[in-house]
C-alpha positions as CSV (number, residue, x, y, z in Angstrom):
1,X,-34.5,40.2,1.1
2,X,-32.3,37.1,0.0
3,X,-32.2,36.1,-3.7
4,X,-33.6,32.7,-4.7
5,X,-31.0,31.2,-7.2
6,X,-32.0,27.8,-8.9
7,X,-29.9,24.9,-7.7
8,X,-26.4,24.4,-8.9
9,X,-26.2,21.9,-11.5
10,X,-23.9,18.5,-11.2
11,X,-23.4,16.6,-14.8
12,X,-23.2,13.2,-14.0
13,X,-21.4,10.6,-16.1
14,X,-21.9,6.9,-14.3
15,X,-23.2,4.0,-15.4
16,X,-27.4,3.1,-14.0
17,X,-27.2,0.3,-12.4
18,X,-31.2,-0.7,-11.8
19,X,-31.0,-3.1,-8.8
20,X,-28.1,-2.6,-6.4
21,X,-27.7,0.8,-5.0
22,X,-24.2,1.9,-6.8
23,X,-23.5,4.9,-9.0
24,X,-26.4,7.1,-10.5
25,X,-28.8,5.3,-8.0
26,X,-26.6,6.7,-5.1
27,X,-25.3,10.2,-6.6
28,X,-28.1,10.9,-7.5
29,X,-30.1,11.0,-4.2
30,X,-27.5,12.0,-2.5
31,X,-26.7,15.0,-4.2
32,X,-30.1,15.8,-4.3
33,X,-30.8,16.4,-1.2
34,X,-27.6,18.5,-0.4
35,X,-29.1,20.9,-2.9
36,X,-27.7,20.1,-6.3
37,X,-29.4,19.6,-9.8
38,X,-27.6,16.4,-10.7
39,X,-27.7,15.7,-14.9
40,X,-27.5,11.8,-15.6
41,X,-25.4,11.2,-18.7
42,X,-25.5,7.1,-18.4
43,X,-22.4,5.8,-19.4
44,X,-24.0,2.1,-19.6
45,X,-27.3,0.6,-18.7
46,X,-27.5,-2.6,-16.2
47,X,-30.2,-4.7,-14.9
48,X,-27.9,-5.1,-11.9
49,X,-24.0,-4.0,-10.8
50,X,-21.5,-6.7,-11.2
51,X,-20.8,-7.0,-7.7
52,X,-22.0,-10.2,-6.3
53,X,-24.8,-10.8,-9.5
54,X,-24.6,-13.1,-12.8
55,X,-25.9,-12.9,-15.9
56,X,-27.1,-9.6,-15.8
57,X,-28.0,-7.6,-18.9
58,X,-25.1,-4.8,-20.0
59,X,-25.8,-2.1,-22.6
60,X,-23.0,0.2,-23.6
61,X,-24.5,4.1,-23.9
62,X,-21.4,5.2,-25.9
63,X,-23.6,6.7,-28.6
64,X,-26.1,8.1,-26.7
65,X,-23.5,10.1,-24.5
66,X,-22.4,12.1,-27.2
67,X,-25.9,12.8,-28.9
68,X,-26.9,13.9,-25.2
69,X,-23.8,15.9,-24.5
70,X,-24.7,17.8,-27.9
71,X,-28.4,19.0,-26.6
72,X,-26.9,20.0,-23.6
73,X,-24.6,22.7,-25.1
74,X,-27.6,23.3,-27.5
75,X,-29.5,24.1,-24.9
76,X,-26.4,26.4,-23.0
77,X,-26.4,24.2,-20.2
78,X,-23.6,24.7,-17.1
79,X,-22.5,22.9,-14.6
80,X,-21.5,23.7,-11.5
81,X,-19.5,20.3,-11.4
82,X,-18.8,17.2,-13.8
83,X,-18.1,14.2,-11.6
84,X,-17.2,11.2,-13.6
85,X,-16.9,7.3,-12.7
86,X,-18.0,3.8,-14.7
87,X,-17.1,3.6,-18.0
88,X,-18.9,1.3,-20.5
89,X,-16.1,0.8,-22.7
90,X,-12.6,2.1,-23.8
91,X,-14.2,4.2,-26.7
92,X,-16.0,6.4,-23.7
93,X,-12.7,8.1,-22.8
94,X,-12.2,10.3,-26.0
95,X,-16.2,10.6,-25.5
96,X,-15.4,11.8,-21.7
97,X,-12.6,13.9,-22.1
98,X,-14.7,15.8,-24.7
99,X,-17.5,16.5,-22.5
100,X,-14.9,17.9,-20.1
101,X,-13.6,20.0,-22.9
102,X,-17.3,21.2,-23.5
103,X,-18.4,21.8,-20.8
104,X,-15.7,22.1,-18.1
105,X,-14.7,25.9,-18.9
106,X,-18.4,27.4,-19.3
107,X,-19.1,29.1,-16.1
108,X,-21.9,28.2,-14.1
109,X,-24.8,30.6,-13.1
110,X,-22.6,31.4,-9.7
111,X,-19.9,32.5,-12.3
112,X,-17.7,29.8,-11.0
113,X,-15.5,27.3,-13.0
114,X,-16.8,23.7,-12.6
115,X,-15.0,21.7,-10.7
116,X,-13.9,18.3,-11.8
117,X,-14.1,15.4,-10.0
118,X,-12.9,12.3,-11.4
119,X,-14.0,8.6,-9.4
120,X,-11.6,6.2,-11.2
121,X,-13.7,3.2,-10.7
122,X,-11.9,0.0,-12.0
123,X,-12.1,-2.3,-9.0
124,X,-11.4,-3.7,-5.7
125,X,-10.1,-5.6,-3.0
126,X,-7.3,-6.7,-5.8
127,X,-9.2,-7.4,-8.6
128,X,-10.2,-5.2,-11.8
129,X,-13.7,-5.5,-12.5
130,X,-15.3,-7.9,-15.0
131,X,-16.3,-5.5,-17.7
132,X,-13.1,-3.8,-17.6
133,X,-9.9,-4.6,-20.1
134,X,-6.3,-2.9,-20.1
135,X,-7.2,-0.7,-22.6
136,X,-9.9,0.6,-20.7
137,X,-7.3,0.8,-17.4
138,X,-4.7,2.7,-19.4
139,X,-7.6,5.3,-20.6
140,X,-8.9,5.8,-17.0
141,X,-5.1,7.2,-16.5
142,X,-5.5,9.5,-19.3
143,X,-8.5,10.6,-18.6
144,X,-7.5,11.1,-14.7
145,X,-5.3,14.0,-15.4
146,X,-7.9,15.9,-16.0
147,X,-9.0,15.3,-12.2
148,X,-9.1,18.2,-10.2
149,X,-10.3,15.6,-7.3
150,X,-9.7,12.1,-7.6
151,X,-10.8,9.8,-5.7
152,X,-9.6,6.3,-6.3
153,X,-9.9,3.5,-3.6
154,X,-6.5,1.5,-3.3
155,X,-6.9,-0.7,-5.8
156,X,-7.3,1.9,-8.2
157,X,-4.6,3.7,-6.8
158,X,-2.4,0.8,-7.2
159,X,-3.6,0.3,-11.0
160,X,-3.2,4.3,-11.5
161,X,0.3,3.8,-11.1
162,X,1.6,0.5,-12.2
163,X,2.1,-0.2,-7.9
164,X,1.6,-3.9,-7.0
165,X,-1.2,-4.5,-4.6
166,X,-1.0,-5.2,-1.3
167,X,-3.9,-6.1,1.3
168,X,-3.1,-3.4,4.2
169,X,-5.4,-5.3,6.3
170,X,-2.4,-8.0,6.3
171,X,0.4,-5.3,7.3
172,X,2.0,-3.6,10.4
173,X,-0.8,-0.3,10.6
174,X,2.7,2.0,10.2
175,X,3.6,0.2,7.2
176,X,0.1,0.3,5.7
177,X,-0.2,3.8,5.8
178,X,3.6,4.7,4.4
179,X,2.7,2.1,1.4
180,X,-0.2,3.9,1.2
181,X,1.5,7.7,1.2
182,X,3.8,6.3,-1.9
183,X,0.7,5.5,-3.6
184,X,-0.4,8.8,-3.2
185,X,2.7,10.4,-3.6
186,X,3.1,8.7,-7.2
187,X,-0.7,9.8,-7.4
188,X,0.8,13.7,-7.9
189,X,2.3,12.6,-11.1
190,X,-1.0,11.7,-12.5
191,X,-3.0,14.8,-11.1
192,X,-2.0,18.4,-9.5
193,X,-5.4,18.7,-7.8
194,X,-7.0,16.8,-4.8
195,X,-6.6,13.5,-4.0
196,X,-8.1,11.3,-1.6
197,X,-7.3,7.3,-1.4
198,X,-10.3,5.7,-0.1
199,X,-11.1,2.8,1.8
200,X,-7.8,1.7,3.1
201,X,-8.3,-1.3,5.3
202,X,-5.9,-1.5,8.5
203,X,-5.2,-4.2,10.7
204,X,-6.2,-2.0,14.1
205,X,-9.5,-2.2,12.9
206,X,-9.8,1.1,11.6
207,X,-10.8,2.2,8.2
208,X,-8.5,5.2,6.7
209,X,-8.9,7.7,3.8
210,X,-5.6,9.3,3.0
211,X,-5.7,13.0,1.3
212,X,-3.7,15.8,-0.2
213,X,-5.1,19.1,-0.7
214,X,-4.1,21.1,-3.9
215,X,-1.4,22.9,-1.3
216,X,0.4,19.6,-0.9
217,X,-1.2,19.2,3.1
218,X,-1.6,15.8,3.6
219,X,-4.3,14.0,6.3
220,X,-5.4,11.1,7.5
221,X,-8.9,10.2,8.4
222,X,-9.7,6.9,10.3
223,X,-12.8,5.3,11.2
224,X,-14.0,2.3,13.2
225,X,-13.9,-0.1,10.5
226,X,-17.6,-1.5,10.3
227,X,-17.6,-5.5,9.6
228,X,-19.4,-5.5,6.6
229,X,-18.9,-4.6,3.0
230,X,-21.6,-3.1,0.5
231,X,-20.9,-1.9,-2.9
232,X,-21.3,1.6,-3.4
233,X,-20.0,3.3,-0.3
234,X,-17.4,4.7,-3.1
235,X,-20.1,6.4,-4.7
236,X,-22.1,7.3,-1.4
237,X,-18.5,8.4,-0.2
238,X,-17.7,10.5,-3.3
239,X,-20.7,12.1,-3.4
240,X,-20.9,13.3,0.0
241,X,-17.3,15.1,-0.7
242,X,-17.9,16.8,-3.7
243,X,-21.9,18.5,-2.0
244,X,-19.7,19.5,1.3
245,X,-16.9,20.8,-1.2
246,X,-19.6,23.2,-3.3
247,X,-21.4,24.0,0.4
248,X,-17.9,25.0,0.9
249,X,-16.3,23.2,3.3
250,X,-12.6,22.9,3.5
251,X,-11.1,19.5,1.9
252,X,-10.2,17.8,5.3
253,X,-13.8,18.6,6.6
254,X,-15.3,17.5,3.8
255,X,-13.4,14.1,3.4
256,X,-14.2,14.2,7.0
257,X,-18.2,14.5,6.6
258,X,-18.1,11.8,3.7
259,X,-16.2,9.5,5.6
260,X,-18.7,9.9,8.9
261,X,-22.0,9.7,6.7
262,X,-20.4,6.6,5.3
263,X,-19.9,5.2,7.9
264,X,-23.3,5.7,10.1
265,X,-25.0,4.6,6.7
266,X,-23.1,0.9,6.8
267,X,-23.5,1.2,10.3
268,X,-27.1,1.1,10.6
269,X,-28.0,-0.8,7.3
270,X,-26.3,-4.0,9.1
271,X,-29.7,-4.9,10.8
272,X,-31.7,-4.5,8.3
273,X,-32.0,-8.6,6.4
274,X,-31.6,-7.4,2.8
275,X,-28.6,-9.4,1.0
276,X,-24.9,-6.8,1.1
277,X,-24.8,-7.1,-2.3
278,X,-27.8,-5.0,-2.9
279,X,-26.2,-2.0,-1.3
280,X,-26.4,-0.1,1.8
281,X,-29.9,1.7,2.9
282,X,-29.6,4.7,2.3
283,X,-32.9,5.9,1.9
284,X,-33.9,6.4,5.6
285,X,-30.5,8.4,6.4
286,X,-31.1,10.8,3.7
287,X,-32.3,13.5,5.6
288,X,-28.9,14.2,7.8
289,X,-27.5,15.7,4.5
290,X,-30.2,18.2,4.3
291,X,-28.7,21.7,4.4
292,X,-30.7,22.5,7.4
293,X,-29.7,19.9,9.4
294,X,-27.8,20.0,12.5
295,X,-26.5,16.4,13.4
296,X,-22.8,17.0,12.9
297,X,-22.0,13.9,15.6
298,X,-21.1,11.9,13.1
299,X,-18.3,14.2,11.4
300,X,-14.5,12.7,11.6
301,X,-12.0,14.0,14.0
């Protein structure tokens, strides 16, 4: 007779966006339904993400993190993981990095470590985003050595470390990707663990995410480059990784299965006559994550 353990847990720290699908409105489906437990701790409550809205309401959770934090080891809570991404404010770092000193050597109930994954969410396509400042940038490099997988798109490898930004899209393919490998070369300096450099843009019309597994092996995974952007296919993508990671896939296969569901998701949410800005739909692909489930079609090669 099998054993019926409870569901590992995954402590959360992103911001909840309420309209837009990004961060804990992704994660937290998403890991759901690959198995996992996930525990909000809300870095910042918006009425919408700043992606493509104005005016919308911003409240910084700083406070609340720490009080929330403290039940949590009141109560002997584990995590399986901690999987971090939008900060509120500069002050959240020390607030962050102390959660991961909490929490981040209590074993879970599998008697495992939790793994850290670290989403160093600052920006995109060039640009920092609005509520961040260079204080805040300079603590999201701090706190990124704590990473054992980070997963910065290019931008935020760029501003990880101090690399002018270029637009691949605008470059000979060949010299994307080596720009790219001393972006993730420099990355090494920041962390020891995984990286993977997301969302790199080529001008073959291919979309690549460029990895290095704790060994040093490097990869490349490309996809057909879908014509259409959404914001949070970071968070969608990150997610993915880290649920095929604990189900135990190897690093390639996982980046592989992230980048895949990512990809069908855009893929069949460009139909559908809903504004990009409000994210990709999700909801009705869902169910190919399931633990049970068999598609494996759309897995990278």
């Amino acid at each position: 007779m099998s054993t019926i353990t409870a569901p590992p847990r995954v402590a959360a720290i992103h911001d909840l966006s309420c309209f837009g699908r990004c961060a804990l409105t992704v994660i937290m489906p998403t890991l759901s339904v690959m198995g996992y437990q996930v525990v909000p701790i809300p870095t910042a409550l918006l009425s919408t993400h700043t992606g493509g809205f104005t005016d919308l309401h911003f409240h910084d959770l700083t406070d609340d993190m720490e009080a929330i934090a403290a039940h949590f080891e009141a109560l002997g809570t584990s995590f399986r993981a901690i999987y971090t991404g939008f900060l509120g404010s500069a002050e959240q770092i020390e607030t962050v990095s102390k959660i991961i000193d909490r929490f981040g050597t209590h074993k879970s109930e599998d008697e495992e470590q939790p793994l850290i994954l670290i989403d160093p969410v600052m920006g995109d396509d060039g640009e920092l985003y609005s509520t961040y400042t260079p204080e805040l940038v300079r603590g999201i490099r701090r706190l990124s050595r704590h990473a054992q997988l980070l997963t910065p798109n290019l931008t935020e490898a760029c501003l990880l470390t101090d690399t002018p930004y270029r637009d691949t899209a605008d470059m000979d393919p060949d010299d994307a990707l080596a720009f790219c490998e001393a972006c993730l070369e420099k990355l090494t300096a920041v962390t020891a663990g995984r990286i993977v450099i997301t969302g790199i843009s080529l001008a073959d019309g291919t979309l690549a995410n460029l990895g290095r597994d704790a060994d040093d092996t490097r990869f490349c995974i490309r996809r057909p480059h879908e014509p259409h952007s959404y914001p949070g296919t970071g968070d969608l993508f990150a997610s993915v990784l880290l649920g095929a990671l604990l189900r135990g896939e190897s690093f390639p296969e996982a980046c592989a299965t992230a980048a895949g569901f990512t990809s069908d998701v855009i893929h069949a949410s460009i139909p559908i006559p809903t504004p990009n800005r409000e994210g990709v739909a999700l909801e009705p692909q869902l169910w190919r994550l399931l633990p049970q489930a068999k598609n494996a079609e759309w897995k990278g090669k």
